[in-house]
N, C-alpha and C positions, 0 to 999 in steps of 0.2 A: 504494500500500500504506500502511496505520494506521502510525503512529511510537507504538512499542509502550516508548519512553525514558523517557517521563513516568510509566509503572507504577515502584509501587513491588514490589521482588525478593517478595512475598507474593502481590501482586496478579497477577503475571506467572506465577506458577507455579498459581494457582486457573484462569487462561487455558489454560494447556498444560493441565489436569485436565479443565475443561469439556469441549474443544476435544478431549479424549482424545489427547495429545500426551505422549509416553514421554518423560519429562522426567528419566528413573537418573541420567544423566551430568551433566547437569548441576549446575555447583556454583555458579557465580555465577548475575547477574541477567543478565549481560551472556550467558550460556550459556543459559539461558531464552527470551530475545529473540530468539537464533537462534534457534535453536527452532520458535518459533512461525513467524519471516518463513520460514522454508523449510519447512512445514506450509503455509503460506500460498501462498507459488509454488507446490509441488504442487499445489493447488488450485484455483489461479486456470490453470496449464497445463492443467487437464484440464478447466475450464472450455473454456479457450479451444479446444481440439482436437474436443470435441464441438457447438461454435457454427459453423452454417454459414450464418452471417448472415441468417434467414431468424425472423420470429415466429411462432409455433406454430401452425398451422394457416395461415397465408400463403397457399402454392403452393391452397390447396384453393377460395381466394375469383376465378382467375386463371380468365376466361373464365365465370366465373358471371353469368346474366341474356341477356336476350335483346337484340339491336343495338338493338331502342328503349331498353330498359331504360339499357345504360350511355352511348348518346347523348345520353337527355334526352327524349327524344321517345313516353315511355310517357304513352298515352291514357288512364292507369285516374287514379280519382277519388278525391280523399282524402278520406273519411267524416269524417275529426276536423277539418279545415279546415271544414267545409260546415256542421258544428254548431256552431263558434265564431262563423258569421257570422251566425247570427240567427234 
């Protein structure tokens, strides 16, 4: 997580505004900070809850191609290799 210390108490509360972060109670800077780091854990939880370690479309590439294809052993000709040679 960002170390939200170096904001200056103005800058920190333009963050919670951005960020749409209800910032009423707040009175310090050091009450801002909170703020945002627990804005930030929600977020990063519900990040983490909907990640099932997998990249987008993944499972869909999983047995595509035929036993030459992903052995190495596909017969077909590469048309852009054959015009590079001459």
């Amino acid at each position: 997580m960002p170390s939200y210390k170096k904001l200056k108490k103005a800058e920190s509360q333009q963050l919670c505004d951005s960020r749409g972060i209800d910032s009423a109670g707040c009175k310090t800077k050091a009450d801002l900070i909170n703020a945002i780091e627990q804005h930030d854990l929600r977020n990063y939880a519900l990040i983490d809850e909907n990640d099932d370690g997998q990249t987008e479309g993944e499972d869909d590439l999983e047995g595509s191609g035929t036993d030459e294809e992903r052995n190495g052993d596909d017969d077909r000709v590469d048309v852009h290799r054959l015009q590079h040679r001459g």
